[in-house]
N, C-alpha and C positions, 0 to 999 in steps of 0.2 A: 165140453163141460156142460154138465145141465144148472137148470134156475136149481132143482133141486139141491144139488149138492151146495151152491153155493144160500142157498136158505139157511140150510144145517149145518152150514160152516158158521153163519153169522148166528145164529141159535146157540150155539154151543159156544160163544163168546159171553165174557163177560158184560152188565150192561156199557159200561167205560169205554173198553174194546170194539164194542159193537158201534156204539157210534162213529168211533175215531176211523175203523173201517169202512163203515159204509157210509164216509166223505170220501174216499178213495177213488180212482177212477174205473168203470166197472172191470178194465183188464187184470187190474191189478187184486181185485177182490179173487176173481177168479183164478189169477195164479195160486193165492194164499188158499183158495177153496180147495183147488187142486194137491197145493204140499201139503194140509189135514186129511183128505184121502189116503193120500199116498200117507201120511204116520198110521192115520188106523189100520192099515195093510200091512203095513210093516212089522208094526214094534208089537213082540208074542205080551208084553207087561199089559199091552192095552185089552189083548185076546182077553187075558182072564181078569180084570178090570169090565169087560164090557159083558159077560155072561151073570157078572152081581151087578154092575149098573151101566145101563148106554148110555145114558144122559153125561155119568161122570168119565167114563172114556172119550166120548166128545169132545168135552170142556177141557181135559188132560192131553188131549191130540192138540189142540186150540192153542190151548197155554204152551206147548213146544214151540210150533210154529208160532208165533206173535214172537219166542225169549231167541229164536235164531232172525227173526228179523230186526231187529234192536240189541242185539249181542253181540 
């Protein structure tokens, strides 16, 4: 996993989110970096969400993973 992805992972968090995340331990930021990759690869909803906005496919990949680690 690179710094970048987990940047963009915490970018694309809310600011609340983001804090609470990056107290985390950095393994664990990086797994959650990793299951947001893996949703925006995944799910076709976020493909055409992400060609009218990146920033809001991001934030909606983000918002999955965060409601499956608390759910």
């Amino acid at each position: 996993m690179t710094t970048d992805s987990l940047t963009r992972f915490l970018a694309a968090l809310d600011p609340e989110h983001r804090d609470a995340i990056g107290t985390r331990p950095r393994e664990e930021q990086e797994r959650l970096a990793a299951a947001w990759e893996r949703e925006l690869e995944a799910d076709d909803e976020l493909d055409t969400l992400d060609e009218l906005s990146p920033a809001a496919a991001e934030a909606e990949a983000a918002r999955r993973v965060l409601d499956r680690e608390t759910g």
